[in-house]
N, C-alpha and C positions, 0 to 999 in steps of 0.2 A: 295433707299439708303439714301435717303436727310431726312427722314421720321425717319430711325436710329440715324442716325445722331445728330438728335433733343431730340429722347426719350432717349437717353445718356446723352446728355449733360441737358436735366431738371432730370434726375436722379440723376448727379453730382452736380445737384444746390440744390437738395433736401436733400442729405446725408452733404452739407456744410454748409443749414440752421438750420439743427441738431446737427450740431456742435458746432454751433457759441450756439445754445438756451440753451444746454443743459446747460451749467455754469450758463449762466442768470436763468434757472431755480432751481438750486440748491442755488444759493446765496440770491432769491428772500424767498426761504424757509427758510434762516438765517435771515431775515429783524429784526432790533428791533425798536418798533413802538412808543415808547414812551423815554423820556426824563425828569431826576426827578435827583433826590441827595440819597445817602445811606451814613448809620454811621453802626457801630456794636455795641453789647452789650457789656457794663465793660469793663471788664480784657479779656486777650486772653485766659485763661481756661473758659470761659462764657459758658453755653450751650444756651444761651438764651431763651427767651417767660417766665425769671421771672413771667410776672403777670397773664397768663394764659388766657388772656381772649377769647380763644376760648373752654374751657373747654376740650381738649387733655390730659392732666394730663402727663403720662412718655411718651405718645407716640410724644406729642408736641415737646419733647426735644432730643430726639433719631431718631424720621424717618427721612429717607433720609441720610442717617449717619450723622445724625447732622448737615442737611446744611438746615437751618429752617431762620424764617425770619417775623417779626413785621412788619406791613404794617399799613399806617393811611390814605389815601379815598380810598384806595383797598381792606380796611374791611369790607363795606360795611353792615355796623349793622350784623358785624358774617356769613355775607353769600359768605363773599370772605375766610372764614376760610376752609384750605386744597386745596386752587388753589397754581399752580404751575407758576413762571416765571424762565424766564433767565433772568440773568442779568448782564453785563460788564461794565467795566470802557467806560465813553467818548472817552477821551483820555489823556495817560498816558504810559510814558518809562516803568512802571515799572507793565503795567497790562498786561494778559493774552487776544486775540482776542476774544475767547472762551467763557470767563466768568463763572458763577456759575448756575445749575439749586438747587433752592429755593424750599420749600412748605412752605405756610403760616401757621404759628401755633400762632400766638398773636397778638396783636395792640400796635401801638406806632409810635410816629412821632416825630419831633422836629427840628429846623434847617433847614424848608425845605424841609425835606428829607420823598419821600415816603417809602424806606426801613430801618428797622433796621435789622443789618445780625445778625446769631449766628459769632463769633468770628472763627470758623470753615471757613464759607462760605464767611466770608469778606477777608478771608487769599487765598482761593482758585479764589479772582478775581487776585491776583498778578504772577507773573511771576515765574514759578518754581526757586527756590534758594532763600533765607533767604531778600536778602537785597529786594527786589519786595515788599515780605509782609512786613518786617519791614518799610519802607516806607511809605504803603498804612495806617497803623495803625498810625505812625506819625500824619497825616494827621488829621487822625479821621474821615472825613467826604468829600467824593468824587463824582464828577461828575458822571453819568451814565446812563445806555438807557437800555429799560427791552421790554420782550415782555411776553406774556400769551404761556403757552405748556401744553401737555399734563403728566398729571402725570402717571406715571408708577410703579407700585409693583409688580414686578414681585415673585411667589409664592402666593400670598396674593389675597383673595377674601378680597369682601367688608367686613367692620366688624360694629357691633353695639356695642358699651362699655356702657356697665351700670355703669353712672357717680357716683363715689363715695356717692355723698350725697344723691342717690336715698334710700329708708326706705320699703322694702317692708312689707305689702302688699301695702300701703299706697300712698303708692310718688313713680315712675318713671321717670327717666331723662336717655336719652341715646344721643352718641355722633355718628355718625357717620363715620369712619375709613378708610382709605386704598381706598378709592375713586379715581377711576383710568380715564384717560380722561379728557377731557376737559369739565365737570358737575360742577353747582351748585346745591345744593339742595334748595329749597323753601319750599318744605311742607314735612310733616312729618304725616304719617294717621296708625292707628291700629285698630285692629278689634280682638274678639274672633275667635277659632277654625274656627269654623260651617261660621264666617263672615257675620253674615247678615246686618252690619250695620259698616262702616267705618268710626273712629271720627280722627280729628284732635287735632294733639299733640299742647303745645302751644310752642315760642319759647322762651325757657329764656332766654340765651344768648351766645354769641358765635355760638358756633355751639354745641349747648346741646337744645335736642328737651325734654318737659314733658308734664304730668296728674299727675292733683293729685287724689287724691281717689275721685268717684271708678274707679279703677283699671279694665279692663276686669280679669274675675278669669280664670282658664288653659292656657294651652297657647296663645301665641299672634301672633298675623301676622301682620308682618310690610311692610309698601310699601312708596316708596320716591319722590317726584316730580323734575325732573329733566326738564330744562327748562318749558316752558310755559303750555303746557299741556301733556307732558309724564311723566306717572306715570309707576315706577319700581318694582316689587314685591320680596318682600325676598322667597327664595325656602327654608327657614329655619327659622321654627318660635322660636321665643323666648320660651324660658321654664316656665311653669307654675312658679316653683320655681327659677325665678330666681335670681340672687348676687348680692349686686351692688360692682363695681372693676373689672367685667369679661366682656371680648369682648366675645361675638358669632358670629361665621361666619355664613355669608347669602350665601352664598355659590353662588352668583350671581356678577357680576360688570356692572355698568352701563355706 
């Protein structure tokens, strides 16, 4: 009887440690880990990443529905281009607990501040109703704490953009797209069809990988190095003939 009695009550102390943890585990999953200052671009029509320097061209200014975001030692010479944070006010009456999730699309600092928002995303750290954001823009330039997430596209494989100024047959440059997770990329390698021999792209900048001529002739097979030694294969090669200005999907996420 004394024997029941016992495996009840460590029963009851086991479903109360689970109670108490569970909160701590969810709130330990909100943590934000770092501590920096954010401004926004211009005017509140801004779409921001004016200068591009990740090589995204429309997509820098539109994904995420425009909640995009300049960062300067999170750029990390282009390889922080396409990571995702949150990010909230410190503290402030008139910000949201919540905060913004961002993806990086440019460089730019000043003041301090590791983030520059689109004028979208600097609007969504304030408090639903007008006077929160008007405020925060007052301001110009606020306290804040960010952490690293993962990015999500939902419908969207990976994409490769053949960057504008690529010249075919001659000059290739492509940008990498729609990268989902918590990935950076470091290397960039392609090869003909048949693959006997795998070269690496060089980086220009941002996050725009190239070769200049020669060029592999038919198609190409691309594959991505995502942290230290996994490499990622596209199940979709690039087109003999292809454009520069056109994403192809790789039909993979890493």
């Amino acid at each position: 009887m004394g024997l029941v009695v016992l495996e009840n009550q460590v029963g009851i102390l086991c479903v109360i440690c689970m109670v108490l943890f569970l909160p701590a585990l969810y709130a330990s999953q909100d943590v934000f880990t770092y501590s920096s200052r954010a401004t926004y671009y211009g005017s509140r029509n801004s779409d921001g990443t004016p200068r591009e320097a990740c090589g995204f061209g429309e997509f820098g200014r539109t994904v995420n529905d425009g909640n995009v975001a300049g960062v300067s030692k999170l750029y990390r010479n282009g390889t922080g281009c396409g990571a995702c944070y949150r990010v909230r006010c410190r503290s402030s009456q008139y910000c949201s607990e919540r905060g913004v999730n961002v993806v990086v699309t440019d460089y730019g600092g000043g003041d301090k501040t590791d983030f520059i928002l689109s004028s979208r995303a600097y609007a969504r750290l304030a408090r639903r109703g007008y006077k929160g954001a008007k405020e925060l823009f007052a301001r110009g330039v606020i306290d804040i704490e960010y952490r690293r997430i993962s990015c999500r596209y939902p419908g969207h494989n990976l994409m490769f953009k053949v960057h504008e100024k690529s010249r075919y047959p001659n000059y290739l440059a492509i940008a990498v797209i729609y990268a989902a997770g918590i990935n950076d990329i470091t290397a960039v390698q392609l090869c003909q069809k048949d693959c006997k021999q795998w070269k690496g792209m060089r980086k220009a900048f941002g996050a725009v990988w190239d070769m200049s001529n020669p060029v592999p002739s038919g198609s190409i097979k691309l594959r991505f190095q995502v942290r230290r030694s996994k490499w990622v294969e596209s199940k979709n090669d690039l087109p003999a003939l292809w454009n520069a200005g056109v994403a192809y999907d790789s039909n993979i996420q890493l």
